[in-house]
C-alpha positions as CSV (number, residue, x, y, z in Angstrom):
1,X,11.7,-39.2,-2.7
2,X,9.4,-36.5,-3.6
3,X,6.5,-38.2,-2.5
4,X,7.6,-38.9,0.7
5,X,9.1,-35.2,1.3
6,X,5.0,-33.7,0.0
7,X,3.4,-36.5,2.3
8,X,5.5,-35.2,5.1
9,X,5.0,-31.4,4.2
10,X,1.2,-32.4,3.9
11,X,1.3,-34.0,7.7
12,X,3.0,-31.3,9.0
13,X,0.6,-29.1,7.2
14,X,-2.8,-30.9,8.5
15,X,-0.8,-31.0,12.0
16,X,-0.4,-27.3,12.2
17,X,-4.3,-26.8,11.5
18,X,-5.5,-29.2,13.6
19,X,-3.8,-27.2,16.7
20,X,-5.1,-24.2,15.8
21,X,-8.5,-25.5,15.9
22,X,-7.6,-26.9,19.3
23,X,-6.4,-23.4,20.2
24,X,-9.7,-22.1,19.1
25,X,-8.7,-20.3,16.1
26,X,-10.6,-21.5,13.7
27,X,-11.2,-19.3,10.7
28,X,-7.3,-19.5,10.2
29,X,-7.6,-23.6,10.3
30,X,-10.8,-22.6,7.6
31,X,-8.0,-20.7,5.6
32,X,-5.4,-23.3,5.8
33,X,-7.3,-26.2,5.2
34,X,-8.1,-24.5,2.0
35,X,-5.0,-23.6,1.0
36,X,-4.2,-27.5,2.0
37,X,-6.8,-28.9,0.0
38,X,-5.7,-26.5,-3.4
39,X,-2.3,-27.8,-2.7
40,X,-3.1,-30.9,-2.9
41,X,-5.3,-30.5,-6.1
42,X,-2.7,-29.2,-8.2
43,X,0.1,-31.3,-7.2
44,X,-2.4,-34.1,-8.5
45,X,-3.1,-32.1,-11.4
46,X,0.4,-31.4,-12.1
47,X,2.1,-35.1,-11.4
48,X,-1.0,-36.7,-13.6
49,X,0.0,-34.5,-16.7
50,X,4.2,-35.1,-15.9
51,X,5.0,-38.1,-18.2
52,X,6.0,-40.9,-16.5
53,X,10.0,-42.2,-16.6
């Protein structure tokens, strides 16, 4: 279940930068998909050191 909830956070995420390119405000997108991409590094980092069950 928490994998699905982050995917959908994630999509939402990507969905909301991808209109603000179209709406030509793109050093905000710059700053989000940065943010996104950290995100998305530690969450790996993080469930890769949680022991599996």
């Amino acid at each position: 279940m928490r994998g699905k909830l982050w995917r959908l956070i994630t999509v939402l995420f990507y969905v909301i930068v991808l209109l603000l390119v179209i709406f030509r405000q793109d050093m905000l997108a710059m700053y989000g998909m940065a943010v996104g991409m950290l995100a998305e590094a530690l969450v790996a980092l993080f469930s890769s050191r949680s022991p599996k069950n």
